[in-house]
N, C-alpha and C positions, 0 to 999 in steps of 0.2 A: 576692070572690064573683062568679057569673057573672050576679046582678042590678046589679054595679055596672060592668062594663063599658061600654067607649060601643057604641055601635048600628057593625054592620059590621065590627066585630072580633073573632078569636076568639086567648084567651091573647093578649091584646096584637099581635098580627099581622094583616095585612092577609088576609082571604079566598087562597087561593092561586091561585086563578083571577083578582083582580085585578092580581097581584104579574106570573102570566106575561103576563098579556097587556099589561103593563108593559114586559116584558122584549122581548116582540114586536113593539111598536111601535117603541121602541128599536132592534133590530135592522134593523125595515123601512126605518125613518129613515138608516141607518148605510149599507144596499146600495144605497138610493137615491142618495143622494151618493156614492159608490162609481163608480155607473153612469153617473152624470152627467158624472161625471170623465171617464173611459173613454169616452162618447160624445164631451166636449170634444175629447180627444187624439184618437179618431178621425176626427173632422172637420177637425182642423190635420192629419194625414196624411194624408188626403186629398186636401186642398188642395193641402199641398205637392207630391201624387205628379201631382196634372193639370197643377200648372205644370214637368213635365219632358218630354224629349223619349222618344219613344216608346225609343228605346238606351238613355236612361238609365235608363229603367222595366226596360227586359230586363235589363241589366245588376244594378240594385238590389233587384228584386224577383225574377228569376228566375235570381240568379245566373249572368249571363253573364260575355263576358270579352271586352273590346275589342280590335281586332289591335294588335301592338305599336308601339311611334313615331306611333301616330297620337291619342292621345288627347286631350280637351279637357274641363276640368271643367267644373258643370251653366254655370259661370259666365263660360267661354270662355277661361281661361288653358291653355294648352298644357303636357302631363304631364311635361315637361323645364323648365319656367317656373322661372327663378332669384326672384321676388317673394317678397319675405318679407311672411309670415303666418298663418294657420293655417287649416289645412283642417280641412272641416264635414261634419256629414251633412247634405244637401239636403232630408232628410226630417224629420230630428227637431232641427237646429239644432245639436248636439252638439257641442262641438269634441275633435276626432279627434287632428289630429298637426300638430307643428309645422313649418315650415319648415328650421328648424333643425336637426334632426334628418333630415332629408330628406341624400338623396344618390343620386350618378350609379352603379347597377346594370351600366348597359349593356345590360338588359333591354328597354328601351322603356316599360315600365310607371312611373307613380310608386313610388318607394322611401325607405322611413322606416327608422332602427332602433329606434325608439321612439313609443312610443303619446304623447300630453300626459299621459293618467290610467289607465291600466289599468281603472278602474272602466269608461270610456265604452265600451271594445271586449270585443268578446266573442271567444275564441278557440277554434274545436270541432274534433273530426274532421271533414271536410268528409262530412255523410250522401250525398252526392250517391256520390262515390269507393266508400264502403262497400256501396254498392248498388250498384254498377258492377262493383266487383272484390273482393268478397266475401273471396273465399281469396285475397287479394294484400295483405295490410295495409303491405306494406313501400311499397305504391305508396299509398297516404293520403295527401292536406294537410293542413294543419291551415289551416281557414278563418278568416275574420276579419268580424268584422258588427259594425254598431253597435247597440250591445247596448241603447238606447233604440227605436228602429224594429225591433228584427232584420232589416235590410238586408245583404246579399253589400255587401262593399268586396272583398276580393280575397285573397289566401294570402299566410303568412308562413312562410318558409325557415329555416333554419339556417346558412345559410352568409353572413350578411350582415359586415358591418365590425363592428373595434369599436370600440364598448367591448362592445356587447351580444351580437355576432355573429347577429342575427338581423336577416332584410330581411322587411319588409313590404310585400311587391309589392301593388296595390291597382291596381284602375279609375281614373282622370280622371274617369270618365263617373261614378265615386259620390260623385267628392267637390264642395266648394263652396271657394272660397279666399277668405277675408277676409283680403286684405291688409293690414299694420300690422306693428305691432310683435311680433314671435311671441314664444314662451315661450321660455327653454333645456329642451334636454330633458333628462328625468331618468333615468338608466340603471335605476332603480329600479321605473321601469313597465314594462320589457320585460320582466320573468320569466316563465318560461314556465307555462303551468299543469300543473295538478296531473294533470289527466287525458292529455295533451300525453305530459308524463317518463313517466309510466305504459304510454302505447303507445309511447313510444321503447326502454324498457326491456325493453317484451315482444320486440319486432321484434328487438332484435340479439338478443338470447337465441334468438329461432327461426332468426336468421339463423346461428348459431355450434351450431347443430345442425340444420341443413341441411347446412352445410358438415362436418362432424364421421361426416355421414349414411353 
C-alpha cells in the first residue's frame, strides 16, 4: 500500500530525477579524470617538444625531411650509427624500431624493415601528397608517425630487403637512440595495412587501364 512506503520513494524506486542526476554526476566525474589525463599528456608533450631543436620540431611536427647523409638523432648519433639499441619517439617515449632490424639503404636516411610493434606506428596515405597531387595516386607514400604523439618519422617503400621487403626510410632528426641491448625483430610487425593493399590494388588496376587505354 502506498501509506507503507518509506518517504522518497515511489513503487520501490528512487525519484527519477535523483536516479539522473546520479548518473550526471557520475558521468561529470568520469570527463573530468578523462581531461586531466589528456592535460597530463599534453603537458609531457609539451615539454618534450621545447626540449628539441627547432629541425627537429619541423621535421616532427610539420612533416619535413632532413637532406640525406646528414642526419643526427634528437640524441646526437649519426643516421648511419652501427650502436645497438632502440630508437624512440623523442616526443612520447615510445619505442619505434630496433637496431636490429636496421639496415644500410644507400639512401642516407635511417632504414628499418621492421617496426619493434606494429601497434606503436602508424602507417597512412601521406594527406600532404593527396592534396598535392590529387589526380596522381600512383605518386602517394605511405607515411609513417608514432601513432602515440602523431608525429611524421618518415615513409616506408616497398622495395626494402628481406624478409619483409619493406624499407622504412625515416628522419634522424625524429628519432632518439637508447642504446643497449635491442630487441630481434619480428617479421610479423611489418605487414602492411589494410588501407595501404587497398590503394595498392586500386593504382595498378588504373595503371593496367591506362595502359589498355
Amino acid at each position: 500500500p502506498a501509506g507503507n512506503r518509506p518517504a522518497g520513494l515511489v513503487d520501490g524506486r528512487r525519484p527519477l530525477a535523483v536516479a539522473t542526476l546520479g548518473l550526471w554526476v557520475a558521468g561529470c566525474l568520469r570527463v573530468a579524470a578523462s581531461d586531466a589525463a589528456e592535460a597530463a599528456e599534453g603537458e609531457d608533450a609539451a615539454a618534450a617538444k621545447s626540449s628539441l631543436s627547432w629541425f627537429s620540431q619541423y621535421v616532427l611536427f610539420q612533416a619535413g625531411t632532413e637532406p640525406p647523409f646528414t642526419g643526427h638523432t634528437v640524441n646526437g648519433y649519426g643516421w648511419d650509427s652501427k650502436v645497438e639499441g632502440v630508437y624512440t619517439s623523442p616526443v612520447s617515449g615510445a619505442p619505434l624500431f630496433s637496431s636490429k632490424a636496421k639496415y644500410d639503404s644507400g639512401t642516407g636516411w635511417p632504414s628499418f624493415w621492421a617496426p619493434i610493434d606494429a601497434q606503436t606506428i602508424l602507417e597512412r596515405m601521406d594527406p600532404r601528397d593527396q592534396a598535392w597531387r590529387p589526380d596522381q595516386p600512383a605518386t602517394w607514400r605511405v607515411e609513417v608517425l608514432d601513432r602515440a604523439s602523431m608525429t611524421h618519422l618518415g615513409h616506408v617503400f616497398p622495395d626494402g630487403p628481406d624478409p619483409t621487403r619493406k624499407r622504412y626510410c625515416l628522419n634522424a632528426a625524429a628519432l632518439s637512440l637508447a642504446p643497449g641491448k635491442a630487441p630481434e625483430a619480428d617479421v610479423r610487425q611489418a605487414k602492411w595495412d589494410d588501407e595501404v593493399v587497398a590503394w595498392v590494388r586500386r593504382t595498378q588496376v588504373q595503371a593496367l587501364a591506362d595502359r589498355a587505354a
